[in-house]
C-alpha positions in Angstrom: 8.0 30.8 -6.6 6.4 27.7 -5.8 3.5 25.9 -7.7 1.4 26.7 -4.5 1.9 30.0 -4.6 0.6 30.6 -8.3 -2.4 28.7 -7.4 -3.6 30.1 -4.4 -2.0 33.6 -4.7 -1.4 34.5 -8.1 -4.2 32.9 -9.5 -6.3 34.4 -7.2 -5.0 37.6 -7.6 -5.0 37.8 -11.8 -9.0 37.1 -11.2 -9.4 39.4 -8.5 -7.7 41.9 -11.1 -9.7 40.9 -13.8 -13.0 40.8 -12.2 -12.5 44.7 -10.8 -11.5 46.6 -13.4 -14.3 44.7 -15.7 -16.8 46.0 -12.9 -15.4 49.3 -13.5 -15.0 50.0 -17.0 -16.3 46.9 -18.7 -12.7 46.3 -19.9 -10.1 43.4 -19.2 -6.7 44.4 -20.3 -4.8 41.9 -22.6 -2.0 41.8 -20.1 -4.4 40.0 -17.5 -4.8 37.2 -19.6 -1.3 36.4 -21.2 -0.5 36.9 -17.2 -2.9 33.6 -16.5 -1.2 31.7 -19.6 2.6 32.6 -18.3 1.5 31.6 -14.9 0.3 28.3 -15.9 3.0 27.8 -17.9 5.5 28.2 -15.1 3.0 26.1 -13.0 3.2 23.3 -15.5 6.9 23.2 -15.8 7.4 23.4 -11.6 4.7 20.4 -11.5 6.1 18.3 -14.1 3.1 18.1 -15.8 3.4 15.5 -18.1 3.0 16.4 -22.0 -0.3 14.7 -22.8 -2.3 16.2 -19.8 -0.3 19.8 -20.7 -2.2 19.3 -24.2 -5.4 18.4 -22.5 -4.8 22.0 -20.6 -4.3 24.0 -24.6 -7.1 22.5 -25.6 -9.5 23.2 -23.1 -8.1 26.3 -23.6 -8.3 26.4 -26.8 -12.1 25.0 -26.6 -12.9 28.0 -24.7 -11.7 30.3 -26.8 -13.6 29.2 -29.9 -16.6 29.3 -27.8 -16.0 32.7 -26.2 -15.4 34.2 -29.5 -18.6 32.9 -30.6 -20.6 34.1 -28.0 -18.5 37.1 -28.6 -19.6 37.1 -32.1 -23.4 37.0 -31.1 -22.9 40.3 -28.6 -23.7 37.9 -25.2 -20.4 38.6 -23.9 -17.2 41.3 -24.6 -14.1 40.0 -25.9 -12.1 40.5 -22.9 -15.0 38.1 -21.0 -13.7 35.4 -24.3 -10.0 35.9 -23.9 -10.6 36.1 -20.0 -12.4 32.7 -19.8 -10.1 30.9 -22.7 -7.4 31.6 -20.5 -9.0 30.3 -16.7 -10.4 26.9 -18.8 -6.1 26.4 -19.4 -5.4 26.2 -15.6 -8.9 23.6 -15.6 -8.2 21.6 -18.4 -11.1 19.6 -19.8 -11.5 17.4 -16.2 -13.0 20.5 -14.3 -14.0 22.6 -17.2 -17.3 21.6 -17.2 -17.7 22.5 -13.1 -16.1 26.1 -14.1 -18.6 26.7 -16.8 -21.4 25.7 -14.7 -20.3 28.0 -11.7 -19.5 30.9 -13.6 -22.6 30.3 -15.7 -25.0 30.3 -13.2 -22.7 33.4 -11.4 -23.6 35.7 -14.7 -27.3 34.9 -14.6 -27.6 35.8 -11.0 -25.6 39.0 -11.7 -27.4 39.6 -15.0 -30.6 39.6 -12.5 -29.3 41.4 -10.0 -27.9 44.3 -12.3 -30.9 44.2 -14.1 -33.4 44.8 -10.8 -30.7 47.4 -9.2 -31.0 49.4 -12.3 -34.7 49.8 -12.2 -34.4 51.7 -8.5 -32.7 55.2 -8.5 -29.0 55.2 -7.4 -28.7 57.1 -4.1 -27.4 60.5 -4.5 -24.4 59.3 -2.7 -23.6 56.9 -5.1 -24.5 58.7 -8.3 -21.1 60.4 -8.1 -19.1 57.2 -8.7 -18.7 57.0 -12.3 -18.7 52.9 -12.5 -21.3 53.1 -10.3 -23.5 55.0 -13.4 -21.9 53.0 -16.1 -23.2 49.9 -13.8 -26.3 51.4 -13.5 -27.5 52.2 -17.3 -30.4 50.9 -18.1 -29.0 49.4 -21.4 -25.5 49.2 -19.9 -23.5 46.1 -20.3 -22.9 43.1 -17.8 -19.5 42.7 -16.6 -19.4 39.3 -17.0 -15.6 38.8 -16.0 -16.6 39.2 -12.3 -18.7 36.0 -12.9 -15.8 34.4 -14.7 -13.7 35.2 -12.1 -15.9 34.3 -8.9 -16.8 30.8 -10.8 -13.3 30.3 -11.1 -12.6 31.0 -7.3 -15.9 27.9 -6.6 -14.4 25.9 -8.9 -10.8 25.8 -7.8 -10.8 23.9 -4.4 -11.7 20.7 -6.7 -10.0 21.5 -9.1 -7.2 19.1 -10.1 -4.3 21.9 -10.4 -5.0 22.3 -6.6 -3.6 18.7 -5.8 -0.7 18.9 -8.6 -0.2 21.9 -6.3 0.4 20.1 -3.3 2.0 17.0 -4.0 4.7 16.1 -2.7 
């Protein structure tokens, strides 16, 4: 398993994974997570990457975390959403962190919004049979915010620096 692969397929994939079952249970399985860490971890060690930007990595990381948790602690976001973006900011590091944040920032407004104006028209009758669709629609239902986390992550990573570790020769 090459570095490319774990950046544009398994990466990929682990947020794909993430984003879905948050949209349909508001849930993000621990195992989703560790997943990103072990894949980065492999990633690191078939790049070479050299011990001071690996610690740059844990501590965006880490950064994340404490930040997730807090928002966490204040009821904006679930604790799956914390561990789900503490673990996306490792494969970023601090160098595209900050474009990350900002994508999947902006992402969670617009589907804050969006979720928010969908809920105040009736679901189709069709559609009212789905049961994530009615958890989606509540009127005081959560947001899914790991479908933002995810999807920011997706924008972010064609710039992202793991993409050219990735390809080097």
């Amino acid at each position: 398993m090459g570095a490319e692969f774990l950046v544009f397929a398994v990466l990929p994939a682990l947020l794909a994974l993430a984003a879905g079952w948050d949209v349909a249970s508001y849930t993000i399985p621990n195992a989703l997570p560790l997943a990103l860490i072990a894949a980065f971890l492999l990633f690191a060690l078939l790049c070479g990457v050299p011990a001071w930007s690996f610690a740059g990595h844990a501590a965006a990381g880490a950064a994340a975390l404490v930040v997730g948790f807090a928002l966490f602690a204040f009821g904006v976001i679930g604790g799956g959403d914390a561990k789900l973006f503490a673990a996306t900011a490792l494969w970023f590091g601090f160098g595209d962190l900050a474009a990350y944040a900002l994508y999947a920032s902006v992402l969670g407004g617009a589907l804050t919004l969006g979720l928010l104006l969908v809920r105040q028209v009736p679901l189709p009758a069709l559609l009212a049979r789905q049961p994530w669709l009615l958890r989606l629609h509540e009127e005081r239902g959560g947001i899914p915010y790991g479908a933002a986390l995810a999807a920011g992550a997706l924008l972010a990573l064609p710039h992202a620096e793991i993409v050219r570790l990735a390809l080097a020769p």
